[in-house]
C-alpha positions in Angstrom: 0.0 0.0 0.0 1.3 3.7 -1.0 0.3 6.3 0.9 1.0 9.7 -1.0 0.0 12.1 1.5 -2.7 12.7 4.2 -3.9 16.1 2.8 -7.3 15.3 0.7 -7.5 17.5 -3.2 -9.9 20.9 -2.1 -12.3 20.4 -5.0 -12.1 22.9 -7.7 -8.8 24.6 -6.7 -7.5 24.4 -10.4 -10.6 25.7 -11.8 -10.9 28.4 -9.1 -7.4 29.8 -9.9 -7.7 29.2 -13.7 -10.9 32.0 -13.3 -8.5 34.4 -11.2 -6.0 34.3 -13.5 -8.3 34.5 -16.5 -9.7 37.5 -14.8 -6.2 39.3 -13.8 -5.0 38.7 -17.7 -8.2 39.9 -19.2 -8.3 42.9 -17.1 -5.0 43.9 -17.5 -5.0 43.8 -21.1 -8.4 45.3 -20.9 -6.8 48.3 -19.1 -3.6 48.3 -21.1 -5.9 48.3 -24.4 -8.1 50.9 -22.7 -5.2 53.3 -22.3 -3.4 53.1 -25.6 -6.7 54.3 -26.7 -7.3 56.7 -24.4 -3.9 58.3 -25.9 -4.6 58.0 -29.2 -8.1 59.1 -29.1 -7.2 61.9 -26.7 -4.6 63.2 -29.1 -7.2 63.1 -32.4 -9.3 65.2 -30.2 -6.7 67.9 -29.8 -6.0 67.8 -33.3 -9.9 68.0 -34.2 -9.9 71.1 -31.8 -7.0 72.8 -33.7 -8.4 72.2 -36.9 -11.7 73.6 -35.8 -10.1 76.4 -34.4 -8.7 77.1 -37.7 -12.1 76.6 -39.5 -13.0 79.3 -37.0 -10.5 82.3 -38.3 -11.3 80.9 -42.1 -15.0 81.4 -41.8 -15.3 84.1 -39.4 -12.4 86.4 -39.1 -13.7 88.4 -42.3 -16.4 88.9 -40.6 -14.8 89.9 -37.3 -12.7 92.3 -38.9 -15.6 93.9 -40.5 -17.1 94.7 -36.8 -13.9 95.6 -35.4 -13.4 98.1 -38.6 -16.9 99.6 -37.6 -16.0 99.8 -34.3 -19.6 97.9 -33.4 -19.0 95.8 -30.4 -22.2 94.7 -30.0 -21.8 92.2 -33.2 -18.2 91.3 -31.8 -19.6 90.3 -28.5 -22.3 88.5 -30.8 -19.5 86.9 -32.9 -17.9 85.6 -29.7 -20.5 84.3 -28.4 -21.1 81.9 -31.8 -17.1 81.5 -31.4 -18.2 80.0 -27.4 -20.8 77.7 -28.6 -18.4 75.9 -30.2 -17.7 72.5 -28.4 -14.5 73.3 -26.0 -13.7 76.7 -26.6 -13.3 78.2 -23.7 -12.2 81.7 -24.6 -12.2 84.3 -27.5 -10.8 88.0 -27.6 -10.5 90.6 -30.4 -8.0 93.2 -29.8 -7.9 96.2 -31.9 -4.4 98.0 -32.7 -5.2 100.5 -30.5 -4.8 98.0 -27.6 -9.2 97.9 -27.1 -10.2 94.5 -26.5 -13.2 92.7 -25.9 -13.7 88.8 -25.1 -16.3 86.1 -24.3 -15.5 83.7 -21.9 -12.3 82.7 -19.2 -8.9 82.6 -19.8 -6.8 79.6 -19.2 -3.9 79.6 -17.6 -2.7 76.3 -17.6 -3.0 73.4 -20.2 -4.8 74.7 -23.1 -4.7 75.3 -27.1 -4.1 78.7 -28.4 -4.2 80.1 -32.0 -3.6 83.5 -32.2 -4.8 85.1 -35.9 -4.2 88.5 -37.6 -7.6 90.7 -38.4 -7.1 92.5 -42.0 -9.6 94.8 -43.4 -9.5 95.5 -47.2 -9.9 99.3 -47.8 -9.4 101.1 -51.3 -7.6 98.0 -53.1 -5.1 97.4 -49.7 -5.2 95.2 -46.2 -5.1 97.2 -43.3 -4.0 95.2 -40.0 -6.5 96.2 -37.9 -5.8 93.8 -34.6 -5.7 89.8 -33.7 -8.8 87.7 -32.9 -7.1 84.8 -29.6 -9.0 81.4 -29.4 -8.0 79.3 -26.8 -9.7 75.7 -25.8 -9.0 73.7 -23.1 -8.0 69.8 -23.4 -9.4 69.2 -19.5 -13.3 69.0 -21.3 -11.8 66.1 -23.9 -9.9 64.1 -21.0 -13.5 64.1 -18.4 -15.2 63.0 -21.5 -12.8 60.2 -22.5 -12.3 59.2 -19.1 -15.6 59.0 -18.6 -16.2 56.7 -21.7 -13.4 54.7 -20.3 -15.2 53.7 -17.4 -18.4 52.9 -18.8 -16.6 50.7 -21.6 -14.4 49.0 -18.8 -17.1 48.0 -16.7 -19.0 46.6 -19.4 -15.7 45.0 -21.0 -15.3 43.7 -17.1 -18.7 42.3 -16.4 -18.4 40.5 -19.8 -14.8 38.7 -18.4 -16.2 38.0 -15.5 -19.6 35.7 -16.7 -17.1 34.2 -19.3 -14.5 33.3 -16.2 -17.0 31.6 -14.4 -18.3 29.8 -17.2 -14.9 28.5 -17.7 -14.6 27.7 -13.5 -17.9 25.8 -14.0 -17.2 23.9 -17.0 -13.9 23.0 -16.3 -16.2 21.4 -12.8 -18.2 19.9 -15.0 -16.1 18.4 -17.5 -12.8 17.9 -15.5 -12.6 18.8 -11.5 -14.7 16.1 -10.0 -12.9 13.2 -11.8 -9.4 14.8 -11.2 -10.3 14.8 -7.5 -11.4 10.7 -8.0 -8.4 9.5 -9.5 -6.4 11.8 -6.9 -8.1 9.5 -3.8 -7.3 6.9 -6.1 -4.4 6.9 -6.1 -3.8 7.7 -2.2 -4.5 4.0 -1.7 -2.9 3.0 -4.3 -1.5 -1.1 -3.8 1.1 -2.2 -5.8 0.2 -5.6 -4.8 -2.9 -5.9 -6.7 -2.6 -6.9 -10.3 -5.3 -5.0 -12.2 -5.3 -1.7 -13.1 -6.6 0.5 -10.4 -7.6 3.7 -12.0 -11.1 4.4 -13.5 -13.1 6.9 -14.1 -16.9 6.9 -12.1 -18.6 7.5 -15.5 -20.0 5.2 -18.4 -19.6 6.9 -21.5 -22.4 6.6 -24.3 -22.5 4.0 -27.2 -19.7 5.6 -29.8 -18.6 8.4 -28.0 -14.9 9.2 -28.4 -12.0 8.7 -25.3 -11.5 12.2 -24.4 -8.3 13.4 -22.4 -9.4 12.0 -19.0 -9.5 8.6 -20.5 -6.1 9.1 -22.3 -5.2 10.4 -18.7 -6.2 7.1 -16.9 -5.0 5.0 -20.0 -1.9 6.6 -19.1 -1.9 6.0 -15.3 -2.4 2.8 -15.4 0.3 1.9 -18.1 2.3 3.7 -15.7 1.1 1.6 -12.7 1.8 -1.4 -14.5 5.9 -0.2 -15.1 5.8 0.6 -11.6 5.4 -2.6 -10.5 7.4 -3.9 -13.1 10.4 -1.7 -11.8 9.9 -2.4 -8.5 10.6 -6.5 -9.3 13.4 -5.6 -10.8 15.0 -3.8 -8.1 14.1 -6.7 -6.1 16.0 -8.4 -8.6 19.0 -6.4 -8.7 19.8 -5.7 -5.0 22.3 -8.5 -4.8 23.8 -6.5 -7.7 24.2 -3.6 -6.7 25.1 -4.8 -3.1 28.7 -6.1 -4.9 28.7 -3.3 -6.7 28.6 -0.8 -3.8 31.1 -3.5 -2.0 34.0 -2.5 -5.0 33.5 1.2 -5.3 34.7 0.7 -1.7 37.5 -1.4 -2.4 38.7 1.2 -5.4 38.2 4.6 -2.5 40.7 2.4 -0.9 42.8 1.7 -4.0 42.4 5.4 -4.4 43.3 6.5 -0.6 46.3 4.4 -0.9 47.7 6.0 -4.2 47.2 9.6 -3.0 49.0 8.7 0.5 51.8 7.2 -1.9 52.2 10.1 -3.6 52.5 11.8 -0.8 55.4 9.7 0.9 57.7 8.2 -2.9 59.9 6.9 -0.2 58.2 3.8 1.2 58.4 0.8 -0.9 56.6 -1.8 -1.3 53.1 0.2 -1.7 50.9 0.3 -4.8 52.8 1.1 -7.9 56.1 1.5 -6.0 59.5 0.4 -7.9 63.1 1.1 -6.6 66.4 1.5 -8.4 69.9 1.1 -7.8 72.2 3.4 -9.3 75.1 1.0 -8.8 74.9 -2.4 -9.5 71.7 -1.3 -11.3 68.8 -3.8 -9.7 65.1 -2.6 -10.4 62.7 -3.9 -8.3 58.6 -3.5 -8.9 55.5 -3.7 -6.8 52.5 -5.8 -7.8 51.1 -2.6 -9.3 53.6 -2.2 -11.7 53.9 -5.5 -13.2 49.9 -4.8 -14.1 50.1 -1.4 -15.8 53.3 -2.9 -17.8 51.0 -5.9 -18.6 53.5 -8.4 -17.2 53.3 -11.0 -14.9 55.4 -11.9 -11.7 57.7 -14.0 -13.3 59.3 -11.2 -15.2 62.4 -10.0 -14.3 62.7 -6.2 -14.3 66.3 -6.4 -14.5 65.9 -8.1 -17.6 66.4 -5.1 -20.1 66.1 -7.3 -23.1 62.6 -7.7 -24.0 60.2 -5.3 -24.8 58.0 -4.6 -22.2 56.7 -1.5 -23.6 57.3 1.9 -24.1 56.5 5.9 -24.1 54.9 7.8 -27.3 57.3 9.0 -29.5 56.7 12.7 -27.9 57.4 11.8 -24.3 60.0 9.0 -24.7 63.2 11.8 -24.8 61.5 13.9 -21.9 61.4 10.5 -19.8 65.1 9.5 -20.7 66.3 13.2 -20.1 64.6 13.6 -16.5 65.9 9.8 -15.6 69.4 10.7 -16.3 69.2 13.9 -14.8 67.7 12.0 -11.8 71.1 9.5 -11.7 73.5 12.1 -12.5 72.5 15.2 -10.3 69.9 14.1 -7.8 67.0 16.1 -9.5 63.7 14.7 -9.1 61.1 14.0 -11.3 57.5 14.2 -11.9 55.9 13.2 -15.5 52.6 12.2 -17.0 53.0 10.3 -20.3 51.6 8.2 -22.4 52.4 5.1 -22.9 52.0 1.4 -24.6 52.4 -1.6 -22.6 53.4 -5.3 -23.6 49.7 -6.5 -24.3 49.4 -3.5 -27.0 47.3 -0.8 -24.4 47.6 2.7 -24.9 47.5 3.7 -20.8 48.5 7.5 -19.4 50.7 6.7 -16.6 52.2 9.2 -14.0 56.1 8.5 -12.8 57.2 10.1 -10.0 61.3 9.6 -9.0 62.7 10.9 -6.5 66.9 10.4 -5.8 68.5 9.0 -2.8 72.0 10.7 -2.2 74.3 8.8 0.2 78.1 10.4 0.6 77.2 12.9 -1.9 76.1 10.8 -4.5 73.1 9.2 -5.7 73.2 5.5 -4.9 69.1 4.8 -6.0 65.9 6.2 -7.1 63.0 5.6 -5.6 59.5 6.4 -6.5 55.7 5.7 -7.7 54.5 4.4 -11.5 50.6 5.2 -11.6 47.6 4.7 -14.4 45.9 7.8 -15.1 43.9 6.4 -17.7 40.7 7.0 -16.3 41.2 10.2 -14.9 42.9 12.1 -18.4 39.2 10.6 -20.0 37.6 12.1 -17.6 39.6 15.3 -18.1 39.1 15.3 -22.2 35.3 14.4 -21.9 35.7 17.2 -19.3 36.6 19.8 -22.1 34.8 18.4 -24.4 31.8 19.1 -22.3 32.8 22.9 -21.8 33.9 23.9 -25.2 29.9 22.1 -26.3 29.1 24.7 -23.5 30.9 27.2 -24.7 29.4 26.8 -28.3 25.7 26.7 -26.6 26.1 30.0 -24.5 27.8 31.6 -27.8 24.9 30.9 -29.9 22.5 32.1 -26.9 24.0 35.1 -27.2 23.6 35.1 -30.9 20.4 34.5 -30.9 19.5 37.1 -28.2 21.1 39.7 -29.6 19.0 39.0 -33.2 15.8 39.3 -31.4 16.4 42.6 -30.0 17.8 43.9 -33.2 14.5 43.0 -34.3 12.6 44.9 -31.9 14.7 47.7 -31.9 14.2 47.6 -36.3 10.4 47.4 -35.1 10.4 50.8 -32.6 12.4 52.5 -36.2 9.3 51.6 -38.5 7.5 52.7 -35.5 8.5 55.7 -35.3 8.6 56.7 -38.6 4.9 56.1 -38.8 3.9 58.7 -35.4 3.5 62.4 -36.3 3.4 63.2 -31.7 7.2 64.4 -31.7 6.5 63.6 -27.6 5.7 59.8 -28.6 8.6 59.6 -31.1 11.1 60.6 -28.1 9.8 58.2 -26.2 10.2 55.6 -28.9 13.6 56.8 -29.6 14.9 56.5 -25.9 13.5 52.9 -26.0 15.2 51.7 -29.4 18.4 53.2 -27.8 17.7 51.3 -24.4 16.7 48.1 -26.6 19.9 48.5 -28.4 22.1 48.8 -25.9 21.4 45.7 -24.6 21.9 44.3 -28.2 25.2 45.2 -27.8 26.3 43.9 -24.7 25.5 40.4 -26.3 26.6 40.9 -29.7 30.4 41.6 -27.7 30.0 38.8 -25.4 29.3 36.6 -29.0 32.5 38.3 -30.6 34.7 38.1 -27.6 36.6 35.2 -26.1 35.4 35.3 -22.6 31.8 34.6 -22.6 31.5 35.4 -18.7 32.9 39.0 -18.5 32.4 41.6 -20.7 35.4 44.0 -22.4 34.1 47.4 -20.9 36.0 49.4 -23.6 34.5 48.2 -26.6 31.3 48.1 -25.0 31.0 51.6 -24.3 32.3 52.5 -27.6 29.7 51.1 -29.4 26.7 51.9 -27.2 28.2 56.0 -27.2 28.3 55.9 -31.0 24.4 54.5 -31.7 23.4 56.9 -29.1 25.0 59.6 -31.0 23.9 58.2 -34.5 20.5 58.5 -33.1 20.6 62.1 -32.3 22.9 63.3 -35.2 20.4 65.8 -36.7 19.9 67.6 -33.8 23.2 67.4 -32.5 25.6 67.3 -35.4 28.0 69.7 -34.0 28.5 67.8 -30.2 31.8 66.2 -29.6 31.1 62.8 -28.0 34.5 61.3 -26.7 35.1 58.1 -24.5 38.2 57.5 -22.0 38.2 54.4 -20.6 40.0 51.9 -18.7 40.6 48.4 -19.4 38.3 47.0 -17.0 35.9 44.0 -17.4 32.5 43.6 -15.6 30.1 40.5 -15.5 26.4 40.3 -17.5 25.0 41.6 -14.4 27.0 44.6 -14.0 27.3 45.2 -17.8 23.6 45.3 -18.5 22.6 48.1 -16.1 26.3 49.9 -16.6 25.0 50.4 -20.6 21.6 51.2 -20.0 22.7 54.2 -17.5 25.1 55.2 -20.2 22.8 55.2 -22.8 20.5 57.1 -20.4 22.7 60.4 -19.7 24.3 60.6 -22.8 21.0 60.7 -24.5 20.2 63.2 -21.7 22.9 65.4 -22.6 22.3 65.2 -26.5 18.4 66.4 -25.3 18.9 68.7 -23.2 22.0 69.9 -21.9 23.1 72.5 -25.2 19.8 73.8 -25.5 20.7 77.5 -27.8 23.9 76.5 -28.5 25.4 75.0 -31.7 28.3 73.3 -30.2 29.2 71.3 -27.2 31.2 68.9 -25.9 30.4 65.6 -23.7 32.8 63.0 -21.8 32.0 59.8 -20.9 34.8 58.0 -18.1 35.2 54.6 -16.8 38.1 54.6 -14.6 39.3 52.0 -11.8 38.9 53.6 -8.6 40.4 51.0 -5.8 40.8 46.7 -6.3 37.4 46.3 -6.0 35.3 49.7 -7.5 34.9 52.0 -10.6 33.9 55.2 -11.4 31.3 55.6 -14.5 31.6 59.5 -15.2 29.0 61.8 -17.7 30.0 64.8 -18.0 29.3 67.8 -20.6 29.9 71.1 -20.6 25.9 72.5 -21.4 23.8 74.6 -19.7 23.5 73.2 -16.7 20.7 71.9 -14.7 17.3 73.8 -14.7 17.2 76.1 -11.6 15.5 75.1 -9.2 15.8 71.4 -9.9 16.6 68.6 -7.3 18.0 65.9 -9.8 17.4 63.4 -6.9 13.7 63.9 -6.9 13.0 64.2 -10.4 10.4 61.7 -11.8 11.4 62.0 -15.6 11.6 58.1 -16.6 15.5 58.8 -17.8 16.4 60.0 -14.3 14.1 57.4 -12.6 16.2 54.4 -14.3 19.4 55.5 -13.5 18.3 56.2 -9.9 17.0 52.3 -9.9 19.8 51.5 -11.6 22.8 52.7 -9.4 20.7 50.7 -6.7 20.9 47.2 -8.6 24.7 48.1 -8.9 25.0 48.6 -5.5 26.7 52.2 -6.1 26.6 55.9 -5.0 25.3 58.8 -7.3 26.9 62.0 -7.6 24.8 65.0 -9.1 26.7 68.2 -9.7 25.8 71.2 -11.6 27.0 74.7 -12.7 29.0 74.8 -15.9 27.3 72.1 -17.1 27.1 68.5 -15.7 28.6 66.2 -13.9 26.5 62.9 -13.3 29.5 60.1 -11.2 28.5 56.8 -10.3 30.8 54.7 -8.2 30.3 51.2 -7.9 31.5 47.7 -6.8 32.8 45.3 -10.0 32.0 42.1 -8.4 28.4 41.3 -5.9 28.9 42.3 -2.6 
């Protein structure tokens, strides 16, 4: 008997949070949906205002002018009135030459549209400028109106995901929950011991009607109940197995503990793989080991130079003849791997170790160990192997990432080619330059060596010159130089690095020469102690608006270098006067 848990299934707990999370999707793309539209709809209202504000001056400023010319006010206060009626005009005012003026309505002061039109009266064959007629209309009528339509289409669109939600919660009962929550107390007392299959489902499905998933589901447990049992017999089977086997991976730990403590001490003799040689009359003299990697048995005499017992690659053989007779002749030990061929015609690595044994100031014998490394130089190669397949797979990751956002960042170019709001293609500049920048920092890690760390120098390079590219018709006379250290930073200190980068240089080609034609802006990286850098923007503009506390601004820009600096656990500097100065001193490595 199996026992999988005492906790019993709470009926409907996949449907219940299948219906919040169809609700919390819906809704959010129902708000997201609702508030690109918003935008857009809001912004073809402003333009419908200005273009009906300019219908106004076309069909009505002869007219105006007429009055004015006439001097009657009481048809120009009649004029603005029809001018008022219009849907969100909010204030008109005809001022003659003379500095007279007379209006309809209340100024704005804050957010509003403003056209402000000449008044010419023809006289004699010539136009006389006779004064201006000012429309203003306010946007804060269009965004009540929208927002108002926003809610009533939200609630409707929510009301809507909501029935559907729980149609899905009670379907999904219907069809799936109760029989889920069968086969689960099923198979809580499931027994291995019983032969047939002991899943089923508490239904009888009509004459013809086709298996649906829940049958395919306990087709599938019980095929799977049947291999348990199956593997269970043949671990039964196999413990006597594995008992022996478990009994010589101790003896080879013990093999093992013995070679590493004879590597530590060449001197003892008699250990595994030992051997021992006298320098004068000459005997050699092996240990059991030995005679096994050389493929030999016993009987052999090691002093018996004659026959072939084997030897070293071709490669290795002078290195091993060298270090023995420097061994002999001048008491210099020795420590080799090589490869080498033994009598039966295997290819072995074997490590020698020798180490001399000076008596009256000469060497009279060497002593030392004669291992197989075989195993452990194919474990090494598979080793490599295994990395550089690694190395391959994280190159091509890097590849591929750095294609995708190329795409998108080709995507936010159409994009913005296509929007007329110069506000909306800022914004969709400053997030191809972000996308991009992160482009980068993979399409360096795919070009460089090191796949873990990132050259900071070529890095910065690049993501200065897009930047600049980006901006070169407004700022084609800006010097944008770069001095920077060779440092290296990981993915995770790269990544945000660029994007503040990106972010105040962009900044500076905005903002910061405002009037001016020409400019200059430096960007440094410089080491600062073993463990910190310094990431320095600085430009020689006009300075910071006065009045401005950079450290409480809520622009985005200044906002994601402020979040920034806190992911790279640094310290931002802020100083203004002759331009600015934005420093950034952070750790290269986690702390």
């Amino acid at each position: 008997m199996i026992d999988i848990g005492t906790r019993e299934p709470s009926g409907g707990s996949i449907a219940r949070r299948l219906f919040v999370r169809i609700l919390l999707l819906s809704l959010m793309a129902t708000v997201l949906i609702s508030a690109l539209q918003l935008y857009f709809r809001y912004h073809e209202k402003l333009e419908a205002i200005e273009q009906e504000i300019d219908r106004i001056q076309v069909s009505r400023s002869t007219s105006i002018a007429t009055h004015l010319w006439l001097a009657d006010e009481a048809l120009l206060q009649s004029d603005l009135e029809g001018i008022l009626n219009l849907p969100y005009i909010s204030f008109a005012e005809v001022e003659s030459v003379e500095g007279r003026k007379i209006a309809q309505g209340t100024p704005v002061a804050g957010d509003r549209i403003e056209r402000v039109y000449p008044l010419v009266f023809s006289h004699r064959g010539r136009e006389i400028a006779i004064g201006a007629l000012r429309i203003q209309a306010t946007p804060e009528a269009v965004r009540r109106e929208l927002l108002e339509e926003a809610v009533i289409l939200s609630l409707g669109e929510a009301s809507k995901i909501f029935v559907i939600g729980l149609l899905v919660f009670i379907l999904f009962q219907l069809e799936a929950g109760n029989h889920l929550r069968s086969l689960g107390l099923q198979a809580r007392s499931l027994d291995l011991e019983r032969p047939r299959p002991p899943f089923h489902l508490k239904r009888h499905p009509g004459a013809g009607k086709a298996a649906d998933e829940l049958d395919y589901l306990v087709s599938a447990l019980n095929v799977l109940y049947g291999s348990l049992r199956d593997t269970i017999e043949s671990l039964r089977r196999s413990n006597e197995q594995l008992d022996e086997e478990i009994r010589e991976r101790k003896r080879a730990d013990q093999q093992l503990l013995k070679a590493h403590a004879l590597l530590e001490k060449t001197q003892a003799i008699g250990k595994l793989g030992g051997w021992e040689y006298e320098v004068e009359p000459g005997r050699l003299s092996w240990t059991r080991e030995v005679y096994r990697i050389y493929g030999v048995g016993p009987e052999y005499d090691p002093s018996d130079v004659g026959r072939n017992i084997g030897f070293y690659a071709p490669e290795d053989s002078p290195v091993v003849d060298s270090s023995f007779r420097r061994a002999v002749k001048n008491g210099e030990p020795y420590d080799l791997e090589c490869r080498f061929t033994n009598a039966t015609g295997e290819d072995l690595w074997v490590r020698t170790i020798g180490n001399p044994v000076i008596e009256g100031g000469k060497v009279v014998r060497l002593v030392g160990t004669f291992m197989d490394i075989t195993e452990r130089k194919r474990a090494e190669e598979a080793l490599q192997s295994s990395l550089h397949e690694k190395e391959l797979l994280l190159k091509e990751v890097h590849h591929r990432v750095k294609n995708n956002l190329q795409v998108i960042s080709s995507l936010l170019s159409l994009q913005t080619g296509k929007i007329q709001s110069p506000e909306l293609q800022a914004f969709l500049r400053d997030t191809r330059n972000r996308v991009r920048a992160m482009a980068l920092l993979h399409e360096t890690l795919y070009r460089s060596g090191n796949l873990a760390r990132v050259s900071v120098p070529d890095y910065v390079k690049s993501i200065c010159e897009h930047v600049a590219q980006s901006y070169a018709s407004d700022a084609a006379s800006i010097r944008l130089r770069t001095e920077i250290s060779e440092v290296s930073l990981d993915l995770d200190r790269a990544i945000p690095a660029g994007l503040i980068i990106s972010e105040l240089v962009s900044n500076a080609l905005k903002h910061a020469f405002r009037g001016r034609r020409e400019g200059d802006i430096l960007v440094e990286l410089t080491g600062v102690d073993s463990g910190h850098v310094a990431l320095t923007v600085t430009d020689d503009g006009i300075g910071l608006p006065e009045g401005m506390d950079p450290n409480e601004s809520q622009t985005l820009g200044l906002l994601l270098v402020h979040t920034l600096t806190r992911q790279l656990g640094g310290k931002l500097t802020i100083r203004s006067g002759t331009g600015t100065a934005f420093e950034i001193v952070f750790p290269t490595h986690p702390v």
